[in-house]
Backbone bond lengths (Angstrom), bond angles and torsions (degrees), N, CA, C in turn:
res aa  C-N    CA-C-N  psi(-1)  N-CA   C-N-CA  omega(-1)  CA-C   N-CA-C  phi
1 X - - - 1.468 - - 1.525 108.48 -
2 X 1.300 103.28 125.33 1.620 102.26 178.90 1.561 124.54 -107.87
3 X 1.653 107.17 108.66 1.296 132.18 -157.95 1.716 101.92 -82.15
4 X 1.265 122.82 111.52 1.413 123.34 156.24 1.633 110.57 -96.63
5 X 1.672 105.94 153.27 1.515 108.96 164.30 1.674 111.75 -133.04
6 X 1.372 106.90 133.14 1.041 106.97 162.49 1.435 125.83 -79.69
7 X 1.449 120.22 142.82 1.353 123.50 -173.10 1.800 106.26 80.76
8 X 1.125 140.07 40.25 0.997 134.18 -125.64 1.873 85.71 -108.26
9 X 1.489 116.24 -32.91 1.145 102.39 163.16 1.525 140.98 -74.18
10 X 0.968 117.75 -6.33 1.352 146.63 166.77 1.779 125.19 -62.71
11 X 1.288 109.58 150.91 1.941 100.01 -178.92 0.990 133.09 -3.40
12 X 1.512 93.52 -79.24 1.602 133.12 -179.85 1.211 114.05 -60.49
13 X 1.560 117.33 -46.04 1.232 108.82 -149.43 1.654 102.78 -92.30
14 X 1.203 122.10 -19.75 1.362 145.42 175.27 1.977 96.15 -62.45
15 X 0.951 126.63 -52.04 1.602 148.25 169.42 1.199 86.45 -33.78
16 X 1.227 103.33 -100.21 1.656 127.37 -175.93 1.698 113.27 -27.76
17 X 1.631 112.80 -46.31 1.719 98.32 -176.40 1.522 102.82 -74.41
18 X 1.260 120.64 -20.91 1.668 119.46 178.08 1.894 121.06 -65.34
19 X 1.284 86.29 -19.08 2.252 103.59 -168.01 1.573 82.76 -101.17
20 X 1.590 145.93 -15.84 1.075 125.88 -172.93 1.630 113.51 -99.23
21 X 1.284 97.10 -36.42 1.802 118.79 155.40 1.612 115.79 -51.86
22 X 0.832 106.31 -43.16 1.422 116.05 173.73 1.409 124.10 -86.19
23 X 1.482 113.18 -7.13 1.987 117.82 157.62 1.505 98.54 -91.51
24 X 0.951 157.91 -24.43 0.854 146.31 -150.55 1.507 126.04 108.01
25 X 1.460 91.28 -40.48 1.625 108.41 -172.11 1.829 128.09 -48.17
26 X 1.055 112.87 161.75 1.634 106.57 -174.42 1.215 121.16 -66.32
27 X 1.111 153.09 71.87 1.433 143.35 -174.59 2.127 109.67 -46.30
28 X 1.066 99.24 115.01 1.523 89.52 177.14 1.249 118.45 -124.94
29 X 1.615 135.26 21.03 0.926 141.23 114.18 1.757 125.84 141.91
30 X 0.957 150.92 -114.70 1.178 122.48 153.23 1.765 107.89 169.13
31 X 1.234 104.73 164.85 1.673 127.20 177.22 1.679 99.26 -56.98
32 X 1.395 119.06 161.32 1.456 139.49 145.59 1.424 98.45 -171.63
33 X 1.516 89.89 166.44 1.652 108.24 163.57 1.189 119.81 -41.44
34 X 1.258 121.72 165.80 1.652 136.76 -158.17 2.022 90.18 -87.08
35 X 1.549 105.07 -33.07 1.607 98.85 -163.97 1.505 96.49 -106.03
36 X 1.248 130.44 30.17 1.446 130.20 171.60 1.550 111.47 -126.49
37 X 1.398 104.01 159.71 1.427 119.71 -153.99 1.755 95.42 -118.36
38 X 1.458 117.86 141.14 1.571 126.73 -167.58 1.627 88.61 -92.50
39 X 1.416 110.35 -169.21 1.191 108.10 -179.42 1.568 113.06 -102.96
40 X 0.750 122.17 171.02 1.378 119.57 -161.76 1.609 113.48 -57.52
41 X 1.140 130.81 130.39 1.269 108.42 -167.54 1.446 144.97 95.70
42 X 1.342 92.24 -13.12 1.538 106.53 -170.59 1.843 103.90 -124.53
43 X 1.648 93.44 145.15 1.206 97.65 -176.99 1.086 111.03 -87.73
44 X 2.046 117.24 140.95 0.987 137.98 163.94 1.771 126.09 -80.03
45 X 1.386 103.74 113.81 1.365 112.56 170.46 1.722 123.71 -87.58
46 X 1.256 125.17 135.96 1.473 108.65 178.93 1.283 142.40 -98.70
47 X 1.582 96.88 13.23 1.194 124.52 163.67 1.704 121.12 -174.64
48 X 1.428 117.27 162.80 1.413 109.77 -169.71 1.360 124.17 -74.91
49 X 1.019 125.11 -2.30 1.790 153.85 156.23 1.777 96.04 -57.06
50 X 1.312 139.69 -63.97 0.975 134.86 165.02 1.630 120.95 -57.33
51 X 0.840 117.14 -42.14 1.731 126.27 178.45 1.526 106.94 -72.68
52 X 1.111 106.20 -36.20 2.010 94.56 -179.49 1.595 95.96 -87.02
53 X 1.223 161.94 -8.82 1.124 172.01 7.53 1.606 82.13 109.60
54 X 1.173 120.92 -72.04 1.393 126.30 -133.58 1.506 94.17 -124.79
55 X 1.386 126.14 -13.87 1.600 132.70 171.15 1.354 129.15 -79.88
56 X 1.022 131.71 138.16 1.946 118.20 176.29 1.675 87.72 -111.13
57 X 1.191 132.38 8.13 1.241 131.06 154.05 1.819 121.77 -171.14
58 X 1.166 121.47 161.13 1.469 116.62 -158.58 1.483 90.82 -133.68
59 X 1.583 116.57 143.89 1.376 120.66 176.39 1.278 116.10 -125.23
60 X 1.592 121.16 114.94 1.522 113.67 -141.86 1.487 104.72 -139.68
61 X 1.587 113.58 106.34 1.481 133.01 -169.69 1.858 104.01 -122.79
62 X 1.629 108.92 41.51 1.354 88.39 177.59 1.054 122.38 -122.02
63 X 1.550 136.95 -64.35 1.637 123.84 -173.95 1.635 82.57 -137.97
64 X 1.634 95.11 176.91 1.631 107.51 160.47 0.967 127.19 -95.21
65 X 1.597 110.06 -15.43 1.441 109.63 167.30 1.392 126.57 -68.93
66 X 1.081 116.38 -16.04 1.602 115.36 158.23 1.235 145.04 -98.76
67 X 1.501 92.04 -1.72 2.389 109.92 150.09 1.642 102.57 -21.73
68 X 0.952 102.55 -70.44 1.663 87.57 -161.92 1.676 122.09 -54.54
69 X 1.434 105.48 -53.66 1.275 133.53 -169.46 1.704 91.95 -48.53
70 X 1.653 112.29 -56.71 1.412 116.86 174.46 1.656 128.08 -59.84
71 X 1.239 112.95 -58.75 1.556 99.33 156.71 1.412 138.05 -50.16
72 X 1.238 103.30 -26.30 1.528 97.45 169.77 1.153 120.54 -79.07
73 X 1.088 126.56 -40.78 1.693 126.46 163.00 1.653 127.40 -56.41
74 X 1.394 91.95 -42.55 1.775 96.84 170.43 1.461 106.38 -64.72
75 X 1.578 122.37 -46.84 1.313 108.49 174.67 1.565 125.83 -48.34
76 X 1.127 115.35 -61.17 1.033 149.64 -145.82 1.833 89.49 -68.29
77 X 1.559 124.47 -53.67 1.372 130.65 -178.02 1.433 77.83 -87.03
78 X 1.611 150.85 64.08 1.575 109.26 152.67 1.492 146.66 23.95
79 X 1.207 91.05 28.76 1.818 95.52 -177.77 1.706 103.93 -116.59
80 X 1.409 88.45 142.77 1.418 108.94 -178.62 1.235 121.94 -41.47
81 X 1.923 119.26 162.71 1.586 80.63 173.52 2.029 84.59 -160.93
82 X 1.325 89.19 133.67 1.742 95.89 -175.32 1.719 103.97 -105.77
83 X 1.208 109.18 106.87 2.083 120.96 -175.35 1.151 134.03 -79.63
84 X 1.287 133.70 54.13 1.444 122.21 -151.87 1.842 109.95 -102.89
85 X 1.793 96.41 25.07 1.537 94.96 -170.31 1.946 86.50 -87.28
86 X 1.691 104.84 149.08 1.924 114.22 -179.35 1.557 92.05 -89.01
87 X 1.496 88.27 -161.54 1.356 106.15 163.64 1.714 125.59 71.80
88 X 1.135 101.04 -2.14 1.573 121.08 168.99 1.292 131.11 -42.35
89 X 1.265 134.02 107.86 1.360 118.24 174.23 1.540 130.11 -92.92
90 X 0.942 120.90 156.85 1.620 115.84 -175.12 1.679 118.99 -38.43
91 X 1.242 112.84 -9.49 1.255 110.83 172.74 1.901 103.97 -88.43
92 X 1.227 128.66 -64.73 1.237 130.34 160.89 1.189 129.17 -7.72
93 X 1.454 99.46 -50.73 1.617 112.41 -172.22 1.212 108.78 -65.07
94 X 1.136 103.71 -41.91 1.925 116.41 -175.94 1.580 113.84 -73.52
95 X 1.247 100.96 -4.98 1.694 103.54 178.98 1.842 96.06 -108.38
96 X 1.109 108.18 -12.52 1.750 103.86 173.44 1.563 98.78 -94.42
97 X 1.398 114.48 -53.53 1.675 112.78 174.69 1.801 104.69 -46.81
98 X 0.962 128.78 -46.40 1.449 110.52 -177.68 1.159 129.98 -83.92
99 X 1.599 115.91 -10.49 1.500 127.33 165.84 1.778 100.73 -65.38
100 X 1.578 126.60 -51.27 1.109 121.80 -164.36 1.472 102.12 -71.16
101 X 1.250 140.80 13.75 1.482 147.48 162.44 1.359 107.25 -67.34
102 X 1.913 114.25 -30.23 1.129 118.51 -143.93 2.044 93.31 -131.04
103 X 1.097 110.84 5.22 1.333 105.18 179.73 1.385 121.74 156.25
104 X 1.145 132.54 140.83 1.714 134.43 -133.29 1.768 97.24 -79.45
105 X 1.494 111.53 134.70 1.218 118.86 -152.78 1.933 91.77 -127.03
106 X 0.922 112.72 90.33 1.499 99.13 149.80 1.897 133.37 -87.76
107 X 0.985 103.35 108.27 1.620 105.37 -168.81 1.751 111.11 -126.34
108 X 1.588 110.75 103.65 1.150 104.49 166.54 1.701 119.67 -126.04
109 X 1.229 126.07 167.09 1.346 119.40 -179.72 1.344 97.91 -75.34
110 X 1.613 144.52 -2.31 1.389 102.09 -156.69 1.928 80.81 -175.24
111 X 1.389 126.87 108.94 1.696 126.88 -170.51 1.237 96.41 -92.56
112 X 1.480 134.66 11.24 1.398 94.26 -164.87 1.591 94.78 -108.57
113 X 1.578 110.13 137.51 1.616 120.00 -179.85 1.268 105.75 -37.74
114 X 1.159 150.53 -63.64 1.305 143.48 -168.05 1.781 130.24 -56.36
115 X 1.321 83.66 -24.09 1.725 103.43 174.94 1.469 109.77 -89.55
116 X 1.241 118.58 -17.32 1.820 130.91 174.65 1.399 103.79 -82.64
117 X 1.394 113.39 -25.34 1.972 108.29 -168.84 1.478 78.57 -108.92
118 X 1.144 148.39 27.18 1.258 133.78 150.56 1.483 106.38 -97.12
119 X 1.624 113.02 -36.65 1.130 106.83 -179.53 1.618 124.77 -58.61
120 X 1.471 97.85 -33.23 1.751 109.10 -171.07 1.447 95.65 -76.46
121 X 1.599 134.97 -41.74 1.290 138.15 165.32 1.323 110.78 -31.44
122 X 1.493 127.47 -46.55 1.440 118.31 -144.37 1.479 96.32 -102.98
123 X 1.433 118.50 -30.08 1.382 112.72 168.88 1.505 123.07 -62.98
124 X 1.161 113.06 -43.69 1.478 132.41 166.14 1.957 96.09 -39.84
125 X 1.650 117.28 -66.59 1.069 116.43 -179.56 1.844 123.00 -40.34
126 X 1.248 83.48 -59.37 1.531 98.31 177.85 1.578 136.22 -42.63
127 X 1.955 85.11 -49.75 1.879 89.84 151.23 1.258 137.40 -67.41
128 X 1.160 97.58 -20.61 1.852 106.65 -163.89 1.950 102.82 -87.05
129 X 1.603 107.76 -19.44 1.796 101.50 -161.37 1.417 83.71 -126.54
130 X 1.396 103.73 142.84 1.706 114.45 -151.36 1.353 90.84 -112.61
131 X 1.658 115.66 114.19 1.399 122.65 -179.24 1.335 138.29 -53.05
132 X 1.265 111.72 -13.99 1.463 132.20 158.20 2.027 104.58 -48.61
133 X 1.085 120.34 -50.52 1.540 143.23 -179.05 1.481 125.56 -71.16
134 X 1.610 99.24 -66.24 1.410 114.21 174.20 1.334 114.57 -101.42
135 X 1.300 104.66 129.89 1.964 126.17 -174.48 1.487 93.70 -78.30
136 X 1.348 135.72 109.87 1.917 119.60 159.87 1.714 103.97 -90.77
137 X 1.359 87.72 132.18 1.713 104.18 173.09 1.540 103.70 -144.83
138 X 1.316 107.15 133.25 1.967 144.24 -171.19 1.379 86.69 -102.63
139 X 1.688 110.28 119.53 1.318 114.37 162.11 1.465 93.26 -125.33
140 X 1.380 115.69 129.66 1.699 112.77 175.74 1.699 99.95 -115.39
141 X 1.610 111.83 -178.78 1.202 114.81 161.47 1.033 110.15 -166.78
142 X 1.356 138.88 130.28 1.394 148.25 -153.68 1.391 98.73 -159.41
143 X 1.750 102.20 143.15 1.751 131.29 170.79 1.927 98.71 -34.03
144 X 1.236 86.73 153.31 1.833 114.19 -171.85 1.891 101.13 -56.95
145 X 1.411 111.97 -51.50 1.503 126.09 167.04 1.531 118.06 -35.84
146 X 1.054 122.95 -16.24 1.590 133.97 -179.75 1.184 117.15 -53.66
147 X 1.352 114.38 100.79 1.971 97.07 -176.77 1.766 104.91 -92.21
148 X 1.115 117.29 -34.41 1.781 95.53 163.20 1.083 127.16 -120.77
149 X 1.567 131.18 159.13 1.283 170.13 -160.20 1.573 135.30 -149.69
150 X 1.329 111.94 111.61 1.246 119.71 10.25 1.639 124.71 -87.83
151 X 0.949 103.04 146.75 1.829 124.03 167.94 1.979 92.76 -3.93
152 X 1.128 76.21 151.23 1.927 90.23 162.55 1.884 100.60 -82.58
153 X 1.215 82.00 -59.63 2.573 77.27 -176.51 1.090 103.61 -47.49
154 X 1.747 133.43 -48.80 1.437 134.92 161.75 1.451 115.78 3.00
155 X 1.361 87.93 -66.04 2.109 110.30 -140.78 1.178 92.38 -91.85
156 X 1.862 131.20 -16.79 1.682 122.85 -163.68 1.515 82.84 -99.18
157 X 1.098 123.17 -4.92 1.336 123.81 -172.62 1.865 96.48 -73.82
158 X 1.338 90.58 -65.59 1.405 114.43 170.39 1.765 115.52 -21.04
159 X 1.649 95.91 -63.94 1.145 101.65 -169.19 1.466 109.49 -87.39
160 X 0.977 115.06 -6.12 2.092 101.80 172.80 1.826 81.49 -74.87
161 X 1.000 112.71 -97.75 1.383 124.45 176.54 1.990 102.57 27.26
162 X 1.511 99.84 -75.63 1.499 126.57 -163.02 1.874 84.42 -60.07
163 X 1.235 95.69 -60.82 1.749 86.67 175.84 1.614 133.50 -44.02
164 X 0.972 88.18 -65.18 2.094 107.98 168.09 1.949 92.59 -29.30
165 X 1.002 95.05 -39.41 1.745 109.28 -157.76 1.450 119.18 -75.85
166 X 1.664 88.13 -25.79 2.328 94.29 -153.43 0.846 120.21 70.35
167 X 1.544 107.34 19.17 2.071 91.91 177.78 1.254 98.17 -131.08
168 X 1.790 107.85 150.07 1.222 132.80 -175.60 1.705 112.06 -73.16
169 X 1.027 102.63 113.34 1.882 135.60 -162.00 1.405 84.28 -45.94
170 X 1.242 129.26 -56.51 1.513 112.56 -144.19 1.754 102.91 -92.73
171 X 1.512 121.53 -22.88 1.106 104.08 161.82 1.523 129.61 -84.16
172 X 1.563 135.22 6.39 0.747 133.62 165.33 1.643 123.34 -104.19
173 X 1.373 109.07 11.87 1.601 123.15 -158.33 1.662 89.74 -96.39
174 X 1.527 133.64 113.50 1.670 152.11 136.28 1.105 109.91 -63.95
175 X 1.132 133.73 93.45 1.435 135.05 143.64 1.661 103.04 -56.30
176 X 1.872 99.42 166.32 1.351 121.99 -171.02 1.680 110.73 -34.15
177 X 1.432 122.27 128.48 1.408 112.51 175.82 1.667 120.39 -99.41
178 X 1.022 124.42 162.79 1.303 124.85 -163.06 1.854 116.53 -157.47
179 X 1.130 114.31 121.81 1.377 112.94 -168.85 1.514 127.70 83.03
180 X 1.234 119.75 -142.79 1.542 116.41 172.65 1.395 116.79 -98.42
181 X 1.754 125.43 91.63 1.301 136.62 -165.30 1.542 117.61 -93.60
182 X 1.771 106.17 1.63 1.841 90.72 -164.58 1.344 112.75 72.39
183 X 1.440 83.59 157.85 1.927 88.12 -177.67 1.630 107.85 -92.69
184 X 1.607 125.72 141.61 1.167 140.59 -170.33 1.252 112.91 -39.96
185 X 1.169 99.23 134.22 1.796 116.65 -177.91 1.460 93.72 -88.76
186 X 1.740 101.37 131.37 1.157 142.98 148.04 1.701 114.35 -5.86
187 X 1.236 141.90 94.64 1.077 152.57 -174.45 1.882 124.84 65.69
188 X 1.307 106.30 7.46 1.131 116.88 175.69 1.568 111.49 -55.45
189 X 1.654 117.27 163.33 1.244 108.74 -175.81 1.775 87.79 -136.28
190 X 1.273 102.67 130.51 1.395 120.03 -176.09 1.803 115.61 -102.85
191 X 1.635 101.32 160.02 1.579 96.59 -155.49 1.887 90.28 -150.38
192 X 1.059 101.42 105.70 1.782 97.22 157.13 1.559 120.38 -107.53
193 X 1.236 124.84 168.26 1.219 137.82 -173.96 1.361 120.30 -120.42
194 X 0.995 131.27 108.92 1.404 127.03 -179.19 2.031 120.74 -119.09
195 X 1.723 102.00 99.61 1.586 94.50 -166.25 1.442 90.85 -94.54
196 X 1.570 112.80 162.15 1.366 133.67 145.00 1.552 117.50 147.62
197 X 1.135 111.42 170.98 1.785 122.86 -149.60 1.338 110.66 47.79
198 X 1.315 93.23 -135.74 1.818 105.80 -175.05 2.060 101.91 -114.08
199 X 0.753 109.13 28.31 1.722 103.14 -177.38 1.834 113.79 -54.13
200 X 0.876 117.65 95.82 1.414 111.02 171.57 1.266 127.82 -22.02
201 X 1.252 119.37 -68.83 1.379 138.92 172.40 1.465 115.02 -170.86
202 X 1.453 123.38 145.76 1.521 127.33 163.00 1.812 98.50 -151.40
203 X 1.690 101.38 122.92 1.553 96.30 158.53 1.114 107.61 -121.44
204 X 1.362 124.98 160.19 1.478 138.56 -173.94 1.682 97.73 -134.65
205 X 1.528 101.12 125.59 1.346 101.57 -179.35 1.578 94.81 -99.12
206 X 1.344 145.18 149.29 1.386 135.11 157.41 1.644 117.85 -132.97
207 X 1.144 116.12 116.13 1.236 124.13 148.54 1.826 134.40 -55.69
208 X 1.381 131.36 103.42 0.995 116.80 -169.73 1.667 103.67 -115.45
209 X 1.209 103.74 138.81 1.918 101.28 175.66 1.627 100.54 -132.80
210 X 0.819 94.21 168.20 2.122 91.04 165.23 0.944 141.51 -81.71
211 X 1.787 98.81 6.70 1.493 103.72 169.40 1.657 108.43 -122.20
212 X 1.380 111.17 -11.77 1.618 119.11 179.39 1.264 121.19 -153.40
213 X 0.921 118.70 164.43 1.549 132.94 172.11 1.532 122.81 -121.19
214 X 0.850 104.53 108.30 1.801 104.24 174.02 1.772 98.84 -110.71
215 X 1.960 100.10 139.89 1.274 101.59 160.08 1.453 95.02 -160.15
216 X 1.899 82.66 149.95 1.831 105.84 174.52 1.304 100.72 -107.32
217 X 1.197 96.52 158.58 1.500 109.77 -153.07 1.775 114.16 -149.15
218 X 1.931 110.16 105.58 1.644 88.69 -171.51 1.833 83.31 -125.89
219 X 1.637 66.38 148.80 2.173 83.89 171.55 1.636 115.26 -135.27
220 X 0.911 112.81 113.40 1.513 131.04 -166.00 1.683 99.32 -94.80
221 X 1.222 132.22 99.35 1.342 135.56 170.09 1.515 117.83 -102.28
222 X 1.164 118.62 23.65 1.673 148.64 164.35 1.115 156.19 -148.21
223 X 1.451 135.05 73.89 1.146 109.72 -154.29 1.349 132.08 -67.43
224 X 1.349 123.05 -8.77 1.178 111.00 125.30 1.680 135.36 40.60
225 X 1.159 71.64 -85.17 1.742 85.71 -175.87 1.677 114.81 -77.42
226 X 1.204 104.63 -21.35 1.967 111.09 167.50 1.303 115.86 -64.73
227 X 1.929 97.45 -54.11 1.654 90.28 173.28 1.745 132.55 -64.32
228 X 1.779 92.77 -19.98 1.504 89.88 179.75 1.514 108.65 -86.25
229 X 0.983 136.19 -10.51 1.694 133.72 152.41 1.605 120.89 -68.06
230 X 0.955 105.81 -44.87 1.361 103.46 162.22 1.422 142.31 -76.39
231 X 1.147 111.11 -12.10 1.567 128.89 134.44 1.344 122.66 -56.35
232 X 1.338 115.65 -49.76 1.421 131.38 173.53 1.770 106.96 -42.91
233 X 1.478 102.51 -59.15 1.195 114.55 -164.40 1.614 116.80 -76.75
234 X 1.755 115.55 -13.25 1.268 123.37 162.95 1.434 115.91 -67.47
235 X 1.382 120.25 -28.89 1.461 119.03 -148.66 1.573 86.24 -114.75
236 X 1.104 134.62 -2.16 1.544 157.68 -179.67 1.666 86.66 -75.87
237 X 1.498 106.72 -76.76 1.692 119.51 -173.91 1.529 131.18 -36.57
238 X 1.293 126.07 -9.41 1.058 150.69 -129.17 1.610 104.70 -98.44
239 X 1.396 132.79 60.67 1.382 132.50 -152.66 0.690 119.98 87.15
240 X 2.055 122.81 28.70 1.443 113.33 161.55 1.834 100.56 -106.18
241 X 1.727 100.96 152.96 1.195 124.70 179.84 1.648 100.86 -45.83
242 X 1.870 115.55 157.85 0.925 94.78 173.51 1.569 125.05 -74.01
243 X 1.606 142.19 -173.91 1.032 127.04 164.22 1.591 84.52 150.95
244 X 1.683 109.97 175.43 1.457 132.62 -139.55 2.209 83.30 -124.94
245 X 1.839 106.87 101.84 1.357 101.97 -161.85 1.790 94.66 -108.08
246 X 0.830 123.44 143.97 1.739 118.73 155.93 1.111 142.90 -79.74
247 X 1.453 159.98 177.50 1.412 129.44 160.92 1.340 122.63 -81.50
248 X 1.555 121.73 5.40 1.593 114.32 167.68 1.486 111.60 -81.15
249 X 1.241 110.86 -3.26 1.218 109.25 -162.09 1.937 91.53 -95.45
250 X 1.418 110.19 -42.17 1.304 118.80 -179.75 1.367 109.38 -60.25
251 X 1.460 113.49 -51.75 1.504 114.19 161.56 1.604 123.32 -54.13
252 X 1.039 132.25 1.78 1.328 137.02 -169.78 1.844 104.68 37.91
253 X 1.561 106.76 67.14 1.631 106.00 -168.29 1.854 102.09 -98.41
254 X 1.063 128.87 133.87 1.423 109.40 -179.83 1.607 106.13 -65.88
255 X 1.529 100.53 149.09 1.415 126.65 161.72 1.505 96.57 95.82
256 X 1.273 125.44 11.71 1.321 129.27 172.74 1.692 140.23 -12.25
257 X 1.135 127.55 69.12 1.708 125.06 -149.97 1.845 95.18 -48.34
């Protein structure tokens, strides 16, 4: 199976060609900037039009501004495509939703197994503590380099949560508050942001009631562990139909969305 990455000189993507070297699998090489250097050895593509060309799947941790540019090319060459860039706006989505019309799409905010059994955790939570009772509040914290907030794992946090619940994510979703806000609306689910140093990632989901507090709690001190799920989830792709896949599904987690 021949694994391309976009951004390949970059954090992540440097991560990722090391976890693909290390399955065995073909590394065949990948996109970067015009002023960045690949890793030694590896072939440079100069755009993702060339890399899905030459990819039976693409592993893609880079901006949102290049959703479009990328689905259309992955579509377009039929090559797979694993998404773990955030920050998406409703227009984006619809340019990844219509690529997976056209070829098997794994796209999650966040590969690493432990952050997926948080997800099934928090939905589970959500049904079980009756929002009238329990307050949910997302506290994340991520390195100074972070260009959005809240976090993508944040907001899926958010949205199992809203699920567990029956309620529609975006009308119950509080971002950071500031000034004189009134006292908290009735089943809302609240979200702060906290940037600085180098912190990988930590989210804290918390339940608050007036008689207890429950909170889950994940801390990622590697990323590491993103690229090795997302590798996971390329070599996962491998003769599946096209369509729009998650990582519970890659994990084989029950109740799989």
């Amino acid at each position: 199976m021949k694994i391309g990455v976009a951004g390949i000189a970059g954090r992540m993507g440097r991560l990722v060609a090391e976890e693909i070297l290390g399955t065995g699998a073909h590394l065949e090489g990948g996109t970067c900037l015009p002023d960045d250097v690949p890793p030694a050895g590896i072939t440079r593509y100069n755009d993702m039009a060339s890399l899905a060309e030459a990819a039976d799947v693409v592993v893609d941790f880079t901006h949102a501004l290049t959703v479009h540019d990328h689905a259309a090319s992955l579509a377009g060459a039929g090559t797979a495509w694993v998404l773990g860039t955030t920050g998406l706006s409703a227009d984006d989505q619809r340019a990844v939703d219509a690529a997976a019309r056209h070829v098997a799409v794994v796209q999650a905010a966040n590969f690493s197994p432990g952050v997926n059994l948080v997800l099934a955790i928090a939905e589970r939570l959500g049904a079980s503590l009756p929002s009238e009772a329990y307050d949910a509040e997302i506290i994340e914290i991520h390195h100074r380099q972070k260009v959005d907030a809240p976090s993508g794992t944040a907001l899926e946090i958010g949205r199992a949560v809203a699920r567990g619940r029956g309620a529609e994510f975006d009308r119950v979703r509080i971002d950071a508050r500031e000034g004189t806000t009134g006292p908290r609306p009735a089943g809302g689910i609240g979200f702060s942001a906290v940037r600085g140093g180098q912190v990988v990632g930590e989210h804290t989901l918390l339940f608050a009631a007036g008689d207890e507090h429950i909170e889950l709690t994940h801390r990622a001190f590697d990323r590491r562990s993103f690229a090795r799920g997302a590798v996971r989830a390329a070599l996962w792709l491998k003769g599946k139909p096209p369509g729009l896949y998650t990582m519970h599904e890659v994990l084989g987690m029950d109740g799989a969305r």
